[in-house]
C-alpha positions in Angstrom: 110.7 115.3 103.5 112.4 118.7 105.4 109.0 119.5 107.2 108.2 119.2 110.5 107.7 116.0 111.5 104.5 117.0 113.7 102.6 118.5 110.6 101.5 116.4 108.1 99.4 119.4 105.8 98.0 119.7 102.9 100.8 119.7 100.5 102.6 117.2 102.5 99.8 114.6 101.9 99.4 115.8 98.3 103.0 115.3 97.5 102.6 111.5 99.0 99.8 110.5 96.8 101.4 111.6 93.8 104.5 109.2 95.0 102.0 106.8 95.5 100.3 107.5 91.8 104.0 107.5 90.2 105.1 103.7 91.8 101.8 102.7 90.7 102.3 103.7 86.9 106.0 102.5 87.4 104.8 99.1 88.4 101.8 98.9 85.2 104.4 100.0 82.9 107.4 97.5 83.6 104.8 94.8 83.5 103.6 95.9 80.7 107.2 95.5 79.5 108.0 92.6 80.8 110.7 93.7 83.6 108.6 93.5 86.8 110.8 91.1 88.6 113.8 92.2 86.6 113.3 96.1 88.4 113.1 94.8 91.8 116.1 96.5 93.1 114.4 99.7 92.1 110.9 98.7 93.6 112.2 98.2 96.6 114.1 101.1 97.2 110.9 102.8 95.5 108.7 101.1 98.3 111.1 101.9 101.3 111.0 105.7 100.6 107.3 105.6 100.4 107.3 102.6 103.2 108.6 105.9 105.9 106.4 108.6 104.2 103.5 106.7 104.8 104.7 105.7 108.2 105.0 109.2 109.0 101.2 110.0 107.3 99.6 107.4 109.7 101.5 108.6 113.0 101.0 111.9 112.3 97.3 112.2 111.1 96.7 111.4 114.8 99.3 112.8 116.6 98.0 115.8 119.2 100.1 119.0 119.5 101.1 120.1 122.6 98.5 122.3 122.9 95.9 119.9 121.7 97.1 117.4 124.2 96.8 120.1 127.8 93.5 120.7 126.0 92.8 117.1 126.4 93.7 116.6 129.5 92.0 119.9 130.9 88.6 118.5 129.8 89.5 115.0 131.3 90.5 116.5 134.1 87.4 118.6 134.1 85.2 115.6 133.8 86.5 113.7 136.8 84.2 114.3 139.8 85.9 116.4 142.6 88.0 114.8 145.2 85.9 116.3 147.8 83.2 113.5 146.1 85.2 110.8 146.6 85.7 109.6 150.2 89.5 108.3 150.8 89.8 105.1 153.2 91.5 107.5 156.0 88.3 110.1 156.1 84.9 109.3 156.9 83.6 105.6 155.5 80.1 106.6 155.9 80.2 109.4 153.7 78.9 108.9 149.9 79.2 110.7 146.8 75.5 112.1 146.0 73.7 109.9 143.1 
């Protein structure tokens, strides 16, 4: 596949169920025929293309952009309390974060 491997769109996933569709109907139909095993150099190689696509479909369905991932960490960040809150060893003991 020549697209980006971050972006796994639309067309990208509908092309990859169609592959999946095809290796299906190739499968019912050579055993309907009688040559399952006798294909199996073609299955596999078959298999191994689809084998990376849908590697690639899994890791990219959840991979974050750039963007997505500063976001991410922004609002992590954001949700941490404040240093100020929490008392290092060095600076007063006695002091608490409020409850």
């Amino acid at each position: 596949m020549g697209e980006h491997d971050e972006i796994y769109g639309q067309d990208r996933i509908r092309r990859l169920q169609a592959m999946l569709r095809e290796l299906a109907e190739r499968i019912q139909d050579l055993d309907e025929r009688g040559e399952l095993l006798a294909s199996a150099a073609e299955l596999q190689e078959r298999m191994g293309s689809l084998r990376s696509e849908l590697f690639h479909y899994e890791v990219r369905c959840t991979y974050d952009t750039p963007e997505v991932a500063e976001n991410r960490r922004i609002v992590d960040e954001a949700s941490e309390p404040p240093e100020f809150l929490n008392p290092n060893e060095d600076e007063d003991p006695w002091r608490r974060p409020p409850e």
